[in-house]
Structures are given as structure tokens and as C-alpha cells.
LUMMAR-826047 format. One record per residue: residue number from 0; chain; y, z, x of N, C-alpha, C in turn. Coordinates in nm, 3 decimals. Layout:
// residues N
<NUM A <Y Z X> <Y Z X> <Y Z X>> ...
//
This chain:
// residues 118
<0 A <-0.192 -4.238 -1.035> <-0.313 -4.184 -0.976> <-0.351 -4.053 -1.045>> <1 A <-0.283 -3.970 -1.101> <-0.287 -3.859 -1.143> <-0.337 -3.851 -1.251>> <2 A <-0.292 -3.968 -1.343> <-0.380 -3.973 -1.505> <-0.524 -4.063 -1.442>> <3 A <-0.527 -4.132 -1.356> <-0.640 -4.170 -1.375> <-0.774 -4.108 -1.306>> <4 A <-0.719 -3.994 -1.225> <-0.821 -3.921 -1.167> <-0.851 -3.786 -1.266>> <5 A <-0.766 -3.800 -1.355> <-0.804 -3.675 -1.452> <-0.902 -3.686 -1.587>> <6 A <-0.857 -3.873 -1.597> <-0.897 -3.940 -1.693> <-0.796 -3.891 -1.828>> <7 A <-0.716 -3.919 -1.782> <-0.589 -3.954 -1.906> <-0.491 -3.826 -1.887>> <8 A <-0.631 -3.676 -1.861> <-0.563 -3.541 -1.926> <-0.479 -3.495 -1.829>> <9 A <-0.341 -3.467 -1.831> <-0.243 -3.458 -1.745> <-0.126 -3.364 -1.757>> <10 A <-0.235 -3.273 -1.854> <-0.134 -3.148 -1.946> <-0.096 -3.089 -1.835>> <11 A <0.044 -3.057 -1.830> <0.088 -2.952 -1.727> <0.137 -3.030 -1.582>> <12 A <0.124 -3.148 -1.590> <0.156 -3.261 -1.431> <0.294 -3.219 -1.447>> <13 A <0.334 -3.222 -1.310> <0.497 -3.210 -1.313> <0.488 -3.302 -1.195>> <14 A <0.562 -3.384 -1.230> <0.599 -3.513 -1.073> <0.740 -3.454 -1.031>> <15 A <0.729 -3.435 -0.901> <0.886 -3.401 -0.822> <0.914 -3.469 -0.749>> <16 A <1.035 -3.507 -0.710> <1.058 -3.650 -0.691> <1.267 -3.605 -0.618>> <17 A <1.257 -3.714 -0.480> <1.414 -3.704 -0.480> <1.475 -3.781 -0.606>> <18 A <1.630 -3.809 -0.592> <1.679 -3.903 -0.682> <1.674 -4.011 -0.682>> <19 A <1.588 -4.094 -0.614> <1.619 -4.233 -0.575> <1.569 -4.311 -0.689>> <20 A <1.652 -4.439 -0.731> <1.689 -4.545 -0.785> <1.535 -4.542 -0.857>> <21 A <1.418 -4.540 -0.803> <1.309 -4.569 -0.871> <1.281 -4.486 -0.987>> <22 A <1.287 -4.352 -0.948> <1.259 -4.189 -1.010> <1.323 -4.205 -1.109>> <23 A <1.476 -4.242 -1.103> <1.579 -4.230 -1.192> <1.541 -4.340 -1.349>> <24 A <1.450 -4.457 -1.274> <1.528 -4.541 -1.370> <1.415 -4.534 -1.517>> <25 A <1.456 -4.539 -1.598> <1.445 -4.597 -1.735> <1.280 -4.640 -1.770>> <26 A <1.203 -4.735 -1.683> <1.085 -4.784 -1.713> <0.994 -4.603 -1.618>> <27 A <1.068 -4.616 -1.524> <0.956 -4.478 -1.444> <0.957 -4.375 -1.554>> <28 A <1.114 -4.290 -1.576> <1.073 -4.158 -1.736> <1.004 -4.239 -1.826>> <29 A <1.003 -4.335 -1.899> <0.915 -4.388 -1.986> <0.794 -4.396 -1.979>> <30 A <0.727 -4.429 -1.836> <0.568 -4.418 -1.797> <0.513 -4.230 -1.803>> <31 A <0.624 -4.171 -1.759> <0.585 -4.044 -1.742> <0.577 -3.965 -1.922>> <32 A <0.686 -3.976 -1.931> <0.716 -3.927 -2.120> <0.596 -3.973 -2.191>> <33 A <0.566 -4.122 -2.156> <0.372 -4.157 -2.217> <0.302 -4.052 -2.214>> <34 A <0.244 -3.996 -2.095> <0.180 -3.957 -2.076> <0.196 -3.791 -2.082>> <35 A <0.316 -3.792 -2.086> <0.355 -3.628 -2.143> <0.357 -3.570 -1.984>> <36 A <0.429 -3.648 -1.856> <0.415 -3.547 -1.730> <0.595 -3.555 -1.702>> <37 A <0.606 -3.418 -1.655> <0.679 -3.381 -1.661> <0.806 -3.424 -1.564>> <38 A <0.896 -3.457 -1.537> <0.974 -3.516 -1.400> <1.011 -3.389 -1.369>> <39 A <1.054 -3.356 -1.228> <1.137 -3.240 -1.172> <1.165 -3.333 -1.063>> <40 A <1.356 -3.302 -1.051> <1.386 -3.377 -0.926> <1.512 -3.266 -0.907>> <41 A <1.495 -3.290 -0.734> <1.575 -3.215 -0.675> <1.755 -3.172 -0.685>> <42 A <1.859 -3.146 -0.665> <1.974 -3.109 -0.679> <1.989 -3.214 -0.563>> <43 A <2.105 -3.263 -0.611> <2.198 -3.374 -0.477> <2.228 -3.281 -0.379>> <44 A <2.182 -3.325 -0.236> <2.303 -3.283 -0.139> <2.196 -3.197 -0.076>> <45 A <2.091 -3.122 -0.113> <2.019 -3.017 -0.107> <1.902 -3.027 -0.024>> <46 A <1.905 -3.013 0.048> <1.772 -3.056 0.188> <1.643 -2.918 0.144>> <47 A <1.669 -2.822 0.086> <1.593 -2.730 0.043> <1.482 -2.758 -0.048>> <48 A <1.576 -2.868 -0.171> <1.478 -2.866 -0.279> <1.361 -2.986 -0.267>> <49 A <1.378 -3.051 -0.107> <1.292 -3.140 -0.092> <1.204 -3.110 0.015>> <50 A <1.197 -3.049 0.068> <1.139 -2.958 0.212> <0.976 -3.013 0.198>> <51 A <0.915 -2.993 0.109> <0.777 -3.032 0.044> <0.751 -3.175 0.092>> <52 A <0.864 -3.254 -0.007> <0.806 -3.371 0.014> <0.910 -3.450 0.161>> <53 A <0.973 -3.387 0.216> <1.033 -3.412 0.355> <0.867 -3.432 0.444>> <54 A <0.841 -3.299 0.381> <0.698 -3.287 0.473> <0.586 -3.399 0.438>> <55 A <0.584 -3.399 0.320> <0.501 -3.524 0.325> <0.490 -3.651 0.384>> <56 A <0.624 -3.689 0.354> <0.685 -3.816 0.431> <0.650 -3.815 0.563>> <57 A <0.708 -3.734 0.635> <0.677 -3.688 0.741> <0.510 -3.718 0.827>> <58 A <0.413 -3.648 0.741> <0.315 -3.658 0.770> <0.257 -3.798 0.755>> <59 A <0.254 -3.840 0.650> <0.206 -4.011 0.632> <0.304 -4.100 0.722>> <60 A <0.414 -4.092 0.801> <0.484 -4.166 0.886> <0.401 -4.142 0.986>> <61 A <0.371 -4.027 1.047> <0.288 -3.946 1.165> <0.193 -4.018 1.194>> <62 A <0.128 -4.014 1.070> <-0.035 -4.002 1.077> <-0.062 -4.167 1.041>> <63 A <-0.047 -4.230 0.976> <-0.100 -4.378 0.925> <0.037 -4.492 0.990>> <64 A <0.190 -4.486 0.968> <0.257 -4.589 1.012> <0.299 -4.565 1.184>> <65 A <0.345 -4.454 1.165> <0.415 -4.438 1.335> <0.277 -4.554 1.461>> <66 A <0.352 -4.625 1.518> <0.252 -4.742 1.662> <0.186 -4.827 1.572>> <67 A <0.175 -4.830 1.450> <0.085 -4.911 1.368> <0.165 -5.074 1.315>> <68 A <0.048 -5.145 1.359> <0.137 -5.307 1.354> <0.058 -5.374 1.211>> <69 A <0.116 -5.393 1.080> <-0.038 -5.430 1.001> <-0.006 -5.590 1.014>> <70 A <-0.060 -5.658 1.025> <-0.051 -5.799 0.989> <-0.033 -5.872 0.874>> <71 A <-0.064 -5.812 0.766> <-0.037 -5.797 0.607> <0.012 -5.701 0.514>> <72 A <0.059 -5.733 0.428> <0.099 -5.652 0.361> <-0.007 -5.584 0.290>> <73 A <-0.122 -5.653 0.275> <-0.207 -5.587 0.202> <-0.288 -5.469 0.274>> <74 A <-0.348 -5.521 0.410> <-0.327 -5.421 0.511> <-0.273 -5.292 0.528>> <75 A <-0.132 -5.301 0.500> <-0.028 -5.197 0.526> <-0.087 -5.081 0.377>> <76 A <-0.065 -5.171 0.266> <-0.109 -5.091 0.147> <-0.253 -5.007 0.163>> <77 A <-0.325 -5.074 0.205> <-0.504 -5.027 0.190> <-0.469 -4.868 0.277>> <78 A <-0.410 -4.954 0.391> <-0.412 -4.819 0.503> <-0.350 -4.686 0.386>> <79 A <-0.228 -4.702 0.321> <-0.145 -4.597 0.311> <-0.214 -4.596 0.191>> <80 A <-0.279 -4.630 0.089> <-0.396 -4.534 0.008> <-0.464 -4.518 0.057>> <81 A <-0.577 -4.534 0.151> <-0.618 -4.482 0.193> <-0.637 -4.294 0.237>> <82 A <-0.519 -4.297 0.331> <-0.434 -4.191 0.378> <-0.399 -4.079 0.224>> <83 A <-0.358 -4.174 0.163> <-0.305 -4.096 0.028> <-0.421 -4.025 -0.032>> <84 A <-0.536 -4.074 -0.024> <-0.655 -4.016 -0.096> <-0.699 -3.910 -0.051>> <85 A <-0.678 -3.960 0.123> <-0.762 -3.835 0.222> <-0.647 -3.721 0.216>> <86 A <-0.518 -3.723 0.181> <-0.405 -3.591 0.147> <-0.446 -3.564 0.038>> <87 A <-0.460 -3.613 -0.072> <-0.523 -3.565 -0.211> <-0.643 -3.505 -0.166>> <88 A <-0.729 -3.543 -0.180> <-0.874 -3.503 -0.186> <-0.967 -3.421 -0.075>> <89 A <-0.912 -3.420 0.050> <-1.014 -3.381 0.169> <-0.898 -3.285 0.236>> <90 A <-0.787 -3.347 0.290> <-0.712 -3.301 0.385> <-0.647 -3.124 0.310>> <91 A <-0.695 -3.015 0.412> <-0.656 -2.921 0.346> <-0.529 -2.858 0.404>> <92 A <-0.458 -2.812 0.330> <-0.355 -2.720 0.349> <-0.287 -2.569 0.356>> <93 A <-0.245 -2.552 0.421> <-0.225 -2.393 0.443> <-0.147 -2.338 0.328>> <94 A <-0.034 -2.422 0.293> <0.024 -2.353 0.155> <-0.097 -2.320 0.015>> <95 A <-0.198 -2.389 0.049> <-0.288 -2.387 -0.077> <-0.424 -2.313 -0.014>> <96 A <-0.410 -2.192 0.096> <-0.472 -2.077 0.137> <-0.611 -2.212 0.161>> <97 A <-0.583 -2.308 0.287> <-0.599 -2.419 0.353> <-0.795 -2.458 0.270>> <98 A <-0.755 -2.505 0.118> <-0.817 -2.572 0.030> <-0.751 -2.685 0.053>> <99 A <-0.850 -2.801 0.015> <-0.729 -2.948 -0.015> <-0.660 -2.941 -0.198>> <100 A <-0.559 -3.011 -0.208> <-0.525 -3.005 -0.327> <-0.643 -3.092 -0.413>> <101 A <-0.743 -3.132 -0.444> <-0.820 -3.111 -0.526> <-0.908 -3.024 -0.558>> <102 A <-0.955 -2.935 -0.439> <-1.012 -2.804 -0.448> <-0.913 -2.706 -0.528>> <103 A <-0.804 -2.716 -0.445> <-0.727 -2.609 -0.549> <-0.707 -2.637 -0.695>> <104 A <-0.658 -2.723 -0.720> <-0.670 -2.767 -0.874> <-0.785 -2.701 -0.959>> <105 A <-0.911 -2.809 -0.871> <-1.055 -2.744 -0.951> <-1.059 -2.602 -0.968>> <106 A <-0.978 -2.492 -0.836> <-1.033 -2.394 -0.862> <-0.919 -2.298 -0.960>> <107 A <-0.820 -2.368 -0.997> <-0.722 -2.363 -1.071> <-0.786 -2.346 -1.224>> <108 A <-0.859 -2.489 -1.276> <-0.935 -2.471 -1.368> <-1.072 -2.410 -1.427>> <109 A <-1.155 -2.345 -1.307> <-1.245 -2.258 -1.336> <-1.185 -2.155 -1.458>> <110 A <-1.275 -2.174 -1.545> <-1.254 -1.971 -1.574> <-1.275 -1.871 -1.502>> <111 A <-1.159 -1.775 -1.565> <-1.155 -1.675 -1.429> <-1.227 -1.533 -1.514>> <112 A <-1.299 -1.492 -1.417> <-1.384 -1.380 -1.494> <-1.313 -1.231 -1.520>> <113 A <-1.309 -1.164 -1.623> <-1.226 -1.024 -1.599> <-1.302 -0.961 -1.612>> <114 A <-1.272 -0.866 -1.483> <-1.350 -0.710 -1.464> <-1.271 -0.640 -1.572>> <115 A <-1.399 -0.516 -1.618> <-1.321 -0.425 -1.657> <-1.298 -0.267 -1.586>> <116 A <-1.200 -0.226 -1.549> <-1.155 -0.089 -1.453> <-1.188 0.006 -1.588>> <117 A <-1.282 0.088 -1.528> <-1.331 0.204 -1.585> <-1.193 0.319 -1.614>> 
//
């Protein structure tokens, strides 16, 4: 999702990620190394270095699966992109001085103007 909402350019992506079997394996660093984004994954054992995406989890269990019955699998998917788009794109956050993370990004890439102090 990340190269394709940027349209390829993905200089500077860092994906963080626990250790699990997927992250780890062989075809996933290979998709990422393509594209030049960076992996960062947490220290074993360490409930700290995942706190972020604890929270994430968290929230998309909350908010889209928790009482939810889908009848399909395809169903189940639509819902949770869905959800995924509205955390990307709309839903704002307080760690990011409560911008959504595409606002912040964008305003990440503005040029930033310098005063000059007399």
C-alpha cells in the first residue's frame, strides 16, 4: 500500500514489524529490498519495542472485528481495508499533534520556509 499510494517513491519507508514468520521470511525482505524500504523489527521478548503496533492491533480488533460476524471471507477483507484506509488517511492521531498520518506525511514534505533572526 505504501509504494502504491506514493506511486513507486518510497525513499525513506521504514516498515516495523514484530518477528513473526511472515516479516522474517525470505520472499517479504525481498519485496521490501525491491523497493528500497527499509525493515525495522523489534528485539525478542520486548513488549516496549512493539507498544505502537500493540496499539494498532488493538484498535482494528476494537473497532472493525470485536461482535462482528462476516459471512465471507471476502467480506471480512473489504471491512478490514476498509478500516485500514480510514487509519491511514482520515483517522487522526494524538502522537502526530492529532493530524491523520497522511496529513502528517504531506506536511512532512512541504518545504519548510526559513526566517531570518535579525
Amino acid at each position: 500500500m505504501a509504494v502504491a499510494v506514493r506511486g513507486g517513491n518510497v525513499d525513506g519507508v521504514i516498515f516495523h514489524a514484530d518477528r513473526g514468520s511472515q516479516y522474517m521470511s525470505a520472499a517479504f525482505a525481498q519485496v521490501c529490498d525491491g523497493f528500497g524500504i527499509r525493515r525495522s523489527m523489534g528485539r525478542v521478548g520486548s513488549s516496549y519495542d512493539n507498544a505502537l503496533a500493540g496499539s494498532f492491533w488493538q484498535g482494528l480488533k476494537r473497532e472493525t472485528l470485536h461482535q462482528q460476524l462476516f459471512s465471507t471471507m471476502r467480506q471480512a477483507r473489504l471491512e478490514i481495508f476498509q478500516w485500514l484506509t480510514y487509519y491511514n488517511a482520515r483517522r487522526r492521531h494524538s502522537a502526530l499533534n492529532y493530524l491523520s498520518p497522511a496529513e502528517f506525511e504531506q506536511q512532512q514534505q512541504r518545504p519548510r520556509k526559513l526566517t531570518l533572526a535579525a
